[in-house]
C-alpha positions in Angstrom: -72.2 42.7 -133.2 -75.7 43.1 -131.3 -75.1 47.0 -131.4 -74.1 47.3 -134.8 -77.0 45.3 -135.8 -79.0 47.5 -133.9 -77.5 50.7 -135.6 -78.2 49.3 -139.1 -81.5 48.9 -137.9 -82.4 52.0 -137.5 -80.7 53.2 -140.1 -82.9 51.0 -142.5 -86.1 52.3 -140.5 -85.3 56.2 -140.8 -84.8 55.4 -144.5 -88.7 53.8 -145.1 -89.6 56.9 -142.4 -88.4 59.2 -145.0 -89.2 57.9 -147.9 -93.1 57.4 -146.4 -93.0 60.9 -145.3 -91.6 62.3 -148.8 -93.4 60.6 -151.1 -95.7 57.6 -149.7 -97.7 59.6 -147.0 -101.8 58.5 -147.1 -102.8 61.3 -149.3 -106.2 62.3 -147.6 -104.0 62.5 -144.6 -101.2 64.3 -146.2 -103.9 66.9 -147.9 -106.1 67.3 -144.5 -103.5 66.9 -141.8 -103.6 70.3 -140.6 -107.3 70.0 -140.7 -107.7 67.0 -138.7 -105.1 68.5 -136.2 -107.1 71.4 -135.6 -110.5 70.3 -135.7 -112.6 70.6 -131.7 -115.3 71.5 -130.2 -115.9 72.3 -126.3 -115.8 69.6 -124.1 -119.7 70.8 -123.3 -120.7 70.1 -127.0 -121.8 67.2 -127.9 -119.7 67.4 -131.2 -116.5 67.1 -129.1 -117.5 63.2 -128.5 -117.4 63.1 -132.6 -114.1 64.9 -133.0 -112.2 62.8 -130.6 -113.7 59.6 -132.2 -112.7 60.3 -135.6 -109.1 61.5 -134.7 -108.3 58.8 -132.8 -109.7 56.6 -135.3 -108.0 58.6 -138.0 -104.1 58.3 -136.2 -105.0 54.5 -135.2 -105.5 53.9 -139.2 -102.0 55.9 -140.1 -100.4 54.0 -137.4 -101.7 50.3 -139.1 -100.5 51.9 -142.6 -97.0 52.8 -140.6 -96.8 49.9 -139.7 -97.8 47.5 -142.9 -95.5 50.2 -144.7 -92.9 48.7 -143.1 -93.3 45.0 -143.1 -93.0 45.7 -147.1 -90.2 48.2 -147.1 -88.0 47.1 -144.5 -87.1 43.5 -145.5 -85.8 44.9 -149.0 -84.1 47.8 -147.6 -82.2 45.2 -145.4 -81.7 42.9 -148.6 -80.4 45.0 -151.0 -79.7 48.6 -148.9 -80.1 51.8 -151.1 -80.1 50.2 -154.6 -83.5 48.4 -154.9 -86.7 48.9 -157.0 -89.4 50.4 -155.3 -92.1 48.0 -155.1 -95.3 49.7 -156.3 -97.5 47.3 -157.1 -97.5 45.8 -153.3 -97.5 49.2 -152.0 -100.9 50.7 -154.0 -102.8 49.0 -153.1 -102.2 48.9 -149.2 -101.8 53.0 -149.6 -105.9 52.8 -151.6 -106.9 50.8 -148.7 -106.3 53.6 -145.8 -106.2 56.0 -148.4 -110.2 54.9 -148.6 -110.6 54.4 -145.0 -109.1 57.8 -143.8 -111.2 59.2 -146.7 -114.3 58.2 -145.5 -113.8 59.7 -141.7 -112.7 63.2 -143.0 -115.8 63.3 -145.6 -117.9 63.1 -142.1 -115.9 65.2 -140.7 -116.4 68.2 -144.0 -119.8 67.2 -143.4 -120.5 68.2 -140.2 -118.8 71.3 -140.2 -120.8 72.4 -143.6 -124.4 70.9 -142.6 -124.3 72.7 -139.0 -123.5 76.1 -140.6 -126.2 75.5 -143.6 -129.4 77.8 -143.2 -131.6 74.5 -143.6 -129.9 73.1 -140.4 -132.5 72.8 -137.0 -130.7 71.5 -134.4 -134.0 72.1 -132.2 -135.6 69.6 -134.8 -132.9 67.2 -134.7 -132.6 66.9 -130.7 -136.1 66.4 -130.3 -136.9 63.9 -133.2 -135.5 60.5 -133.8 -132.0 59.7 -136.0 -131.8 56.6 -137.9 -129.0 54.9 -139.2 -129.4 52.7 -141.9 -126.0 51.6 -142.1 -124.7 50.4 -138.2 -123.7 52.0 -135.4 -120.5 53.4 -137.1 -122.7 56.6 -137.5 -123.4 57.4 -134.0 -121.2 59.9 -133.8 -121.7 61.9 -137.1 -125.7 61.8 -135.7 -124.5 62.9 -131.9 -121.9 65.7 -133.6 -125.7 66.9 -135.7 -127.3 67.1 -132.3 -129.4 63.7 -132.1 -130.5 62.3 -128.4 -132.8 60.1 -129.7 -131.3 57.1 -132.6 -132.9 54.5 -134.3 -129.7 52.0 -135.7 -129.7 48.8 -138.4 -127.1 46.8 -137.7 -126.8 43.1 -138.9 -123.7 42.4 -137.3 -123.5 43.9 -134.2 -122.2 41.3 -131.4 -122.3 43.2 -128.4 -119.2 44.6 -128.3 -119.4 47.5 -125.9 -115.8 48.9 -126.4 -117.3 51.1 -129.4 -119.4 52.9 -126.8 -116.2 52.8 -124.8 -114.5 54.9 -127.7 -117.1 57.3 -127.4 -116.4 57.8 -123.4 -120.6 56.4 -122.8 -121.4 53.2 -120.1 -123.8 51.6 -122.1 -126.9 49.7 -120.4 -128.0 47.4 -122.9 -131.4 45.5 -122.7 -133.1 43.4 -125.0 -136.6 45.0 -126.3 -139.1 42.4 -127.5 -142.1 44.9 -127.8 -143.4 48.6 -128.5 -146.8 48.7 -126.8 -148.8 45.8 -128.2 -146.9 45.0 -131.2 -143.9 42.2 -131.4 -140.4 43.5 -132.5 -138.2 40.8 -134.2 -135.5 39.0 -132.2 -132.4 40.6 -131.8 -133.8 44.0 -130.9 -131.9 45.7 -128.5 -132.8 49.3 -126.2 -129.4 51.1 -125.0 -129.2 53.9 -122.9 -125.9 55.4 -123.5 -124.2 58.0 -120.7 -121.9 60.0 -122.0 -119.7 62.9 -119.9 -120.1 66.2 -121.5 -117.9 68.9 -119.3 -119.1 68.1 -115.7 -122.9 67.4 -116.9 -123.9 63.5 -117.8 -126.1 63.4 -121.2 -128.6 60.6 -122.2 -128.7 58.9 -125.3 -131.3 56.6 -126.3 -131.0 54.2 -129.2 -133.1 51.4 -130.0 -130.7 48.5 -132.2 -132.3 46.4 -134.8 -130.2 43.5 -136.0 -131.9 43.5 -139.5 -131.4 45.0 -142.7 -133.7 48.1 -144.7 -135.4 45.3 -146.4 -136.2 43.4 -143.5 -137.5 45.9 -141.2 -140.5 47.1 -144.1 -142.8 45.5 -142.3 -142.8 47.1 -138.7 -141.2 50.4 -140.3 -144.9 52.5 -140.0 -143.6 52.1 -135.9 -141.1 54.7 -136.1 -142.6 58.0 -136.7 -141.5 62.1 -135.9 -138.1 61.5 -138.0 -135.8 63.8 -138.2 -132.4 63.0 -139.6 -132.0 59.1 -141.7 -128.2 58.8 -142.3 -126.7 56.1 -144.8 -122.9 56.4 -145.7 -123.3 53.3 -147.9 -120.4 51.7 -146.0 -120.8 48.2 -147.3 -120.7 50.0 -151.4 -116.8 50.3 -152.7 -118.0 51.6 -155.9 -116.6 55.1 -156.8 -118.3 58.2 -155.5 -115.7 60.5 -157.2 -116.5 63.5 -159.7 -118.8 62.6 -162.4 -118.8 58.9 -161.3 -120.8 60.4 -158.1 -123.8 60.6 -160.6 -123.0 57.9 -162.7 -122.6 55.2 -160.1 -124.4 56.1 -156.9 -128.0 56.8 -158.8 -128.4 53.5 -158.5 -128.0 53.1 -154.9 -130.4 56.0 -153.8 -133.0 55.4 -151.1 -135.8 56.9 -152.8 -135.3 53.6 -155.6 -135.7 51.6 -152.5 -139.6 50.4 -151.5 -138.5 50.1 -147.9 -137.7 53.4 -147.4 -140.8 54.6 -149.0 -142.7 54.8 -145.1 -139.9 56.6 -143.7 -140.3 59.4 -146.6 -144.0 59.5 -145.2 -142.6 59.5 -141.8 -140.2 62.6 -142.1 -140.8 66.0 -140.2 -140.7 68.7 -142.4 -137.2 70.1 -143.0 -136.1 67.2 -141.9 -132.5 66.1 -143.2 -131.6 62.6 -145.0 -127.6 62.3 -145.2 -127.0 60.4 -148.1 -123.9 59.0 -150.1 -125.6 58.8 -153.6 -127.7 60.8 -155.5 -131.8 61.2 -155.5 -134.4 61.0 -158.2 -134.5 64.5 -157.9 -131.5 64.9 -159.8 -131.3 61.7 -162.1 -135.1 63.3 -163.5 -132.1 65.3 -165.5 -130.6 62.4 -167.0 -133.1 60.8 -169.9 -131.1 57.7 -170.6 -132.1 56.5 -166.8 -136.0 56.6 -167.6 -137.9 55.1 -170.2 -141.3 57.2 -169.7 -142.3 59.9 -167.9 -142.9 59.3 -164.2 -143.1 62.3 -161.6 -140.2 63.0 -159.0 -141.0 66.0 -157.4 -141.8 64.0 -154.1 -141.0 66.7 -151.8 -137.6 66.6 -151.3 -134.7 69.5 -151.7 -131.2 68.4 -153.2 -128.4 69.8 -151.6 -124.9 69.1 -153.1 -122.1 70.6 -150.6 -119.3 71.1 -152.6 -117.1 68.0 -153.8 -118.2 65.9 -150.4 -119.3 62.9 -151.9 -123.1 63.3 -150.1 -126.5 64.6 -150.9 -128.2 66.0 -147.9 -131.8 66.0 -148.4 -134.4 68.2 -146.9 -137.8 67.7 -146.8 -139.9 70.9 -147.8 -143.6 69.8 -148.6 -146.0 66.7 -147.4 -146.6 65.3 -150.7 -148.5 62.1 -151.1 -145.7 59.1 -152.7 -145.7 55.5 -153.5 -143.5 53.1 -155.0 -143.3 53.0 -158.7 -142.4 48.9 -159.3 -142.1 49.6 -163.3 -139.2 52.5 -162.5 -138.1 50.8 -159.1 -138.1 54.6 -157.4 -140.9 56.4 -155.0 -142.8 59.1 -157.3 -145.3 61.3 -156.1 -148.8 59.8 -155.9 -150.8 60.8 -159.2 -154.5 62.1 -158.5 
């Protein structure tokens, strides 16, 4: 009886493993799958420490969806056998979740591949200026795989954890960092030195963690200086990015409406990159419904659009004076 129960078993779980792989695959995964398969770099370049991340992290997220799959399919399958209604309305929205999740890692992933083979791409700049991350340490590696050594990270809720670090095959040392020369950071400010094993030679990565938000760090921001790369994925945003709702949703969420970012603008290297899920002022200038007087936006700053990747990368060409226009919430160029 044990054995037959056995054999029905996985008779009931070959039928969800079909049905998943037929029809109910993770479509980012089903669409990209050779891609993510195929996707390296040298064990000597830095990107390589990306690549593994985001496939493992990719493979780990279809294994939870496998798995979830299951606990819906398999109890009905064993209730009713072959004649039962497919229940779509519990799977969608567990397939949108990882669907989202997977989505996200290979939009990095695009990304990489297209910025480091753009003619505005300095990797020279980029290792020897400083990264920031505006949205956690999630975006290490994109900013290792686009050549940075040297990271500035926001993160509100990072706990210590060091098996993220882990993942990325670096010993961290963390220390807490309380001041830059004579000036007091705010609590909760951490320096790591991160190790990590390229080929047979060990690399150094420095990053100084902030536990604070954009908003919060305003007021010590005019410390950081010779930037090179800002990142923000807008991780904590689940609005939709997609097609025309790219413009129509994400204008909103732009840096360049933010005050806080407004010294880092200042701060930027020339033809220094901003990676940035939303879209600038630069582009919205098109859009008259989104302005109710005239206000200038050239502040400097090239768009580039890559394709249907749901980004903006940002270069910036000229030193033009800005501010902060508190009528039109945006920085404008500084009128004379």
């Amino acid at each position: 009886m044990e054995s037959k129960d056995l054999t029905i078993q996985s008779y009931e779980k070959k039928i969800a493993n079909t049905l998943r792989e037929e029809k109910y695959e993770i479509p980012s995964f089903q669409k990209y799958s050779k891609f993510i398969e195929s996707i390296s770099a040298p064990d000597d370049d830095i990107k390589s420490i990306a690549y593994k991340h985001y496939k493992k992290k990719i493979y780990t997220l279809r294994d939870s969806y496998i798995t979830e799959f299951d606990e819906i399919l398999l109890p009905i399958i064993s209730e009713k056998g072959l004649n039962f209604e497919f229940p779509e309305g519990t799977l969608g929205p567990c397939i949108y979740k990882y669907d989202t999740e997977v989505g996200r890692i290979i939009d990095l992933l695009l990304l990489i591949g297209r910025i480091t083979n753009e003619p505005y791409y300095d990797s020279n700049l980029l290792s020897t200026s400083w990264g920031i991350s505006l949205d956690g340490i999630n975006n290490i590696p994109f900013m290792l795989a686009l050549g940075c050594s040297k990271m500035i990270v926001l993160d509100e809720h990072f706990n210590m954890d060091l098996h993220f670090f882990a993942a990325l095959g670096g010993m961290p040392d963390i220390r807490p960092l309380s001041k830059v020369g004579n000036i007091e950071l705010p609590p909760n400010t951490f320096n790591i030195n991160l190790q990590v094993l390229l080929g047979t030679q060990f690399k150094q990565i420095a990053i100084i963690l902030l536990k604070q938000s954009l908003d919060a760090v305003e007021n010590f921001a005019h410390l950081f200086t010779n930037i090179g790369l800002v990142v923000d994925t807008k991780s904590a945003v689940h609005r939709d990015f997609s097609g025309i709702k790219w413009i129509k949703n994400s204008s909103e969420y732009s840096l360049f409406k933010q005050k806080s970012f407004l010294h880092f603008c200042k701060a930027m290297k020339l033809n220094g990159l901003i990676v940035d899920k939303s879209v600038s002022p630069m582009q919205t200038q098109k859009i008259q419904s989104l302005s109710n007087r005239t206000i200038d936006l050239n502040v400097g700053f090239e768009v580039n659009k890559i394709g249907t990747i749901q980004y903006s990368v940002i270069q910036k060409k000229e030193d033009i004076p800005i501010t902060y226009d508190s009528f039109n919430e945006v920085i404008v160029k500084t009128k004379n």
